[in-house]
C-alpha positions in Angstrom: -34.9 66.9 209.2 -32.6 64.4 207.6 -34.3 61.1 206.8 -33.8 57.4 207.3 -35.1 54.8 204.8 -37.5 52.5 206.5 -38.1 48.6 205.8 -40.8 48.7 203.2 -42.5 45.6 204.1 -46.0 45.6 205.5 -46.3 46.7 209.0 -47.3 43.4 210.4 -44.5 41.4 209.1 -42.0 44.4 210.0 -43.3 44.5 213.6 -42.8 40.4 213.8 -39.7 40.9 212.3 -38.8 43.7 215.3 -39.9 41.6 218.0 -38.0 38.5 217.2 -34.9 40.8 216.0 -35.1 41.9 220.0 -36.0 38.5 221.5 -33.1 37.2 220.1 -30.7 39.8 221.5 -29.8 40.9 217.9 -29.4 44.8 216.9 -31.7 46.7 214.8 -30.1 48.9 212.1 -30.9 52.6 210.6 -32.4 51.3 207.7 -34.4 48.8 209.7 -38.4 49.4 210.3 -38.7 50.2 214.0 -42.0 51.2 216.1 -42.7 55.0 216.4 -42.3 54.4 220.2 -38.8 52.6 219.9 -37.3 55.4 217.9 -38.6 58.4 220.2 -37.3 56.4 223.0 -33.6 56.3 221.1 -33.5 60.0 220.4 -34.4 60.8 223.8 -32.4 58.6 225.3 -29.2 59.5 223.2 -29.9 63.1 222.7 -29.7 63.3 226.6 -26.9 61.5 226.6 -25.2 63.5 223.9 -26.1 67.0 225.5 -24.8 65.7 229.2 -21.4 65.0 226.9 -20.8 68.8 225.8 -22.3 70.4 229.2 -20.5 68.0 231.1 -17.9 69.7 229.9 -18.1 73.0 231.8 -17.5 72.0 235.3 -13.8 70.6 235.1 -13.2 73.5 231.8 -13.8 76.1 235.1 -10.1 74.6 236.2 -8.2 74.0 233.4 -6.6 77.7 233.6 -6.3 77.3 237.4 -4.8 73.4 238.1 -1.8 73.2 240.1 0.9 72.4 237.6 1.2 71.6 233.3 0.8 67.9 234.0 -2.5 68.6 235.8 -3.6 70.9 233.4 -2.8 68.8 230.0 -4.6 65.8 232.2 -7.8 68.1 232.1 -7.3 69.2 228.6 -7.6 66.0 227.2 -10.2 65.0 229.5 -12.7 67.8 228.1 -11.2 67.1 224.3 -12.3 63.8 225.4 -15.9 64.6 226.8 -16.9 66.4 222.9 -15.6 63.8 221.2 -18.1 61.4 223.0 -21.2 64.1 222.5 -20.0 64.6 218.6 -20.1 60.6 218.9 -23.7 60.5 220.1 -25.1 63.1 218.1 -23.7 61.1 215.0 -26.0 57.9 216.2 -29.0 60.0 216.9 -28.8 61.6 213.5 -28.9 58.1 211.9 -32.8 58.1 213.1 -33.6 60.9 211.6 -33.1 63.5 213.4 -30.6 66.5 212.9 -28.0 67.7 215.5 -29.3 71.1 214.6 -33.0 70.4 215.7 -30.9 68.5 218.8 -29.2 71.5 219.8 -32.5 73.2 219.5 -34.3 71.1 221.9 -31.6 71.0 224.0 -31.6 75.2 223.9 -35.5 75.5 224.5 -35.5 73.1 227.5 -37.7 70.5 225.5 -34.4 68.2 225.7 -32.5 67.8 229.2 -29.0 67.1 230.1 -28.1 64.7 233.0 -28.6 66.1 236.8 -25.0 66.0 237.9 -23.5 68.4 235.7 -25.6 71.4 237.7 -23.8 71.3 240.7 -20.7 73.5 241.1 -16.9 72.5 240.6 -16.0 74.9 244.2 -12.7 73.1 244.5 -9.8 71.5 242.6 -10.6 68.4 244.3 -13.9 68.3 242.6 -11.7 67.7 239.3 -10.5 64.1 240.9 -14.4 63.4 242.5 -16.2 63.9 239.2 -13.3 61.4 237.8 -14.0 59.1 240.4 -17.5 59.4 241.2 -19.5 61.0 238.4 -17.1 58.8 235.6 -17.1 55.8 237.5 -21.3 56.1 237.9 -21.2 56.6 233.7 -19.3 54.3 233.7 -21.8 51.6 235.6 -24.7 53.0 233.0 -23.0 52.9 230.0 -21.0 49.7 229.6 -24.3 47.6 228.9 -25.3 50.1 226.7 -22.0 48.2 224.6 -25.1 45.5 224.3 -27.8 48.1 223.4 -30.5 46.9 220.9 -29.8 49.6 218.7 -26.8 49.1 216.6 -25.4 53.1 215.8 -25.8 53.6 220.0 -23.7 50.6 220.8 -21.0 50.8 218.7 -20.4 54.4 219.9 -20.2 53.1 223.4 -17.8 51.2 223.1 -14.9 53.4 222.1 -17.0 55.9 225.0 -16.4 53.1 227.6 -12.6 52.6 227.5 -12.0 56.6 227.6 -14.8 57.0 230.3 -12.7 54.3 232.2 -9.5 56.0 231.5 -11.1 59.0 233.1 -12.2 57.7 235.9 -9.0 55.9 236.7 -7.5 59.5 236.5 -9.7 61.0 238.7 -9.0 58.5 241.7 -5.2 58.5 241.1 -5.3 62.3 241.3 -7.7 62.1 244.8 -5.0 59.2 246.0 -2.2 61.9 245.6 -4.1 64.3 247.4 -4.9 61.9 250.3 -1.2 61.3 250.8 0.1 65.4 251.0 -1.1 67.8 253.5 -4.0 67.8 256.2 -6.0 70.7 254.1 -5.8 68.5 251.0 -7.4 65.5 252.8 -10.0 67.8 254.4 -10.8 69.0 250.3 -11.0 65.7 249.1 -13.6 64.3 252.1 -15.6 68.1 251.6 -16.1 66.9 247.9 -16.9 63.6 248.5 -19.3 64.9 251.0 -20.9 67.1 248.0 -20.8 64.9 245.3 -21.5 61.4 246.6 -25.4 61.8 246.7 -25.8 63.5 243.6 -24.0 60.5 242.1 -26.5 58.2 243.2 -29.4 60.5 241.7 -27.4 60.0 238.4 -28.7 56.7 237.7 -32.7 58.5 237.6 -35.6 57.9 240.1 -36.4 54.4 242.0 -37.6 51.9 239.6 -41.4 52.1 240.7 -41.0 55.9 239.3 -39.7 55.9 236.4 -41.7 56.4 233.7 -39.6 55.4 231.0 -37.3 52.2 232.4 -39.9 48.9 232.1 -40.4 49.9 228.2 -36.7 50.4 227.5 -35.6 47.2 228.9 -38.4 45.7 226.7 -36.8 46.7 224.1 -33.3 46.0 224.9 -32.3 49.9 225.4 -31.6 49.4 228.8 -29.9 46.4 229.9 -30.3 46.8 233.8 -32.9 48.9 235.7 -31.9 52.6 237.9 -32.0 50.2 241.4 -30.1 47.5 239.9 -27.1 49.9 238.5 -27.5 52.2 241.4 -26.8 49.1 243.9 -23.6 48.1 241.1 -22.7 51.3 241.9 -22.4 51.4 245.8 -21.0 48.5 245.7 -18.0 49.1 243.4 -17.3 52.2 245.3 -16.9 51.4 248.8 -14.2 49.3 248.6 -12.4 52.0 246.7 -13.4 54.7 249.4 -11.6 52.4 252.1 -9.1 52.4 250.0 -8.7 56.1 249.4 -9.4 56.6 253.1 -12.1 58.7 252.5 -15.7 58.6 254.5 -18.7 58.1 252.1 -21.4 60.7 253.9 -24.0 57.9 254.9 -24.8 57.0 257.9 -27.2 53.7 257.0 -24.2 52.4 254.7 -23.0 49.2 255.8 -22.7 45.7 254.7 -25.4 43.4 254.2 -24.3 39.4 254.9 -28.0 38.3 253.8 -27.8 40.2 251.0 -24.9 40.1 249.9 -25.1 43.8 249.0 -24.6 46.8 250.6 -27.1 48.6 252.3 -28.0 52.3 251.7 -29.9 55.3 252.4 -32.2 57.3 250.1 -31.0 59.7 248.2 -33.0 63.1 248.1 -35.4 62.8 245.3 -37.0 66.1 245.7 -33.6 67.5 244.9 -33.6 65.5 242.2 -37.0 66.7 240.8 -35.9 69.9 241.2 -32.6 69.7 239.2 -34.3 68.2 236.6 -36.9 71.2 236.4 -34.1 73.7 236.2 -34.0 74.9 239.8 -30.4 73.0 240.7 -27.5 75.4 241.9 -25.9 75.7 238.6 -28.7 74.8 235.8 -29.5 78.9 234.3 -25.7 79.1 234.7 -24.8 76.0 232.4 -27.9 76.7 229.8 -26.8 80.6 229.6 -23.0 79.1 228.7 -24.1 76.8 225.8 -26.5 79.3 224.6 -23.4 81.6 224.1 -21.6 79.5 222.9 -24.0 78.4 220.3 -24.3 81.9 219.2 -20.9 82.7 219.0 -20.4 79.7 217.0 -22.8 80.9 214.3 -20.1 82.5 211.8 -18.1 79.1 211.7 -21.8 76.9 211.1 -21.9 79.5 208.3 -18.5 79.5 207.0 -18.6 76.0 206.2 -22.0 75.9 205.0 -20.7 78.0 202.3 -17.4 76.5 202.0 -19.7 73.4 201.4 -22.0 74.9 199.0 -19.1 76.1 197.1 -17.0 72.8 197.0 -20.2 70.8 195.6 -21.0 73.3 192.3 -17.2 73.1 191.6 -17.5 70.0 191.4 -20.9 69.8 189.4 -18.9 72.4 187.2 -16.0 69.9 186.7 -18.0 67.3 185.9 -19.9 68.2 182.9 
């Protein structure tokens, strides 16, 4: 494990020094003293975020060799380029706690580390390339642009450049729905079929209600989290109705409507025993997903090698050259 200098001062004045460093709205640094508690909930929270990066990547790579023309296909290209740049990103921030991205991957591999919920649902349509830009982006997008604000200073600054492609993408994905919308009467029908599919699992991207989650009220504490599931997942609704209208597409819930007192819209509940299922590895696509990164972890192992030694090599040149 690769190691982070901690603030040497006693653990009384460090943990004062913490607490107002947070009540102040500040950022706390690698070489900072941290609680135990803070720094577990940073390299789960990042690690999660890093592995949803790389797997995230698998559903829209299933239509790259299949999208309807080279400008559509280019689009997704650099849209899954994209997507490991923001995992190699994360796993650069969680490493500044301490932690390699080798033990990462290893967690990730032995199911002690998850991924997030969305990306186990299948891609069974090109259309699904334009919802997961519109819906699954623009959701990431409503969780991670407070994260710009995190308290934790490696997280943040990666966010920020993750933000403005994560926008990017998601602007993409509704532009490419929009095109669909105005051509045939079977393209309209695919684009409300994968609405229909993906707009619940959306919602279940921003974690359980409030009242269970077990990790949300210490997180905000902190200054992890800026807003809670509820508070994103109600950002969220409301952001995208107005865009559905405007796509002409039909968002599959039959309690959604306006609330005048509230000034929000009103909802219905997603499907949390779906939810808790995905997230134990019974979802439609979750052995499929683990078994592909697993593979590709394995057949990666003669390039982690190769530069290990090419590594190893370069540095006793270069103790050799310097005597």
């Amino acid at each position: 494990m690769t190691t982070t200098p901690a603030d040497p001062a006693p653990p009384d004045a460090a943990q004062e020094r913490f607490d107002a460093t947070i009540a102040r709205g500040d950022r706390i640094e690698p070489r900072d003293w941290m609680p135990d508690g803070y720094r577990r909930t940073l390299v789960r929270q990042i690690a999660q975020h890093a592995h949803s990066e790389i797997i995230g990547m698998q559903p829209e790579g299933n239509w790259i060799g299949r999208a309807p023309s080279l400008r559509r296909k280019a689009i997704l290209l650099a849209k899954v380029q994209d997507e490991a740049g923001h995992g190699l990103y994360l796993y650069s921030a969680c490493e500044t706690l301490g932690v390699s991205r080798a033990e990462l991957t290893e967690m990730l591999l032995s199911g002690r580390q998850k991924y997030s919920s969305i990306f186990n649902y299948p891609t069974l349509s090109y259309a699904d390339v334009g919802t997961i830009g519109w819906l699954v982006d623009g959701a990431a997008i409503c969780n991670q642009v407070p994260l710009c604000r995190t308290s934790y200073g490696p997280y943040g600054r990666a966010m920020i450049r993750i933000c403005k492609e994560e926008s990017f993408h998601q602007r993409q994905g509704y532009e490419l729905l929009m095109t669909m919308m105005r051509g045939t009467d079977g393209q309209r029908a695919m684009v409300q079929e994968s609405v229909d599919r993906f707009w619940w699992p959306s919602l279940m991207m921003f974690g359980p209600p409030d009242a269970e989650s077990p990790n949300s009220a210490r997180s905000m504490a902190w200054g992890v989290k800026r807003n809670s599931n509820d508070e994103l997942r109600q950002k969220f609704v409301d952001m995208t109705v107005p865009q559905a209208d405007a796509l002409g597409v039909r968002l599959p819930d039959p309690d959604l409507r306006w609330n005048e007192e509230r000034g929000h819209y009103d909802f219905g509940e997603p499907d949390w025993t779906e939810l808790a299922e995905v997230i134990r590895g019974n979802g439609p696509c979750n052995a499929q997903r683990m078994a592909h990164r697993r593979a590709a972890h394995e057949d990666g192992t003669w390039v982690r090698e190769a530069a290990t030694a090419f590594a190893e090599r370069s540095a006793a040149r270069a103790r050799e050259e310097a005597r």
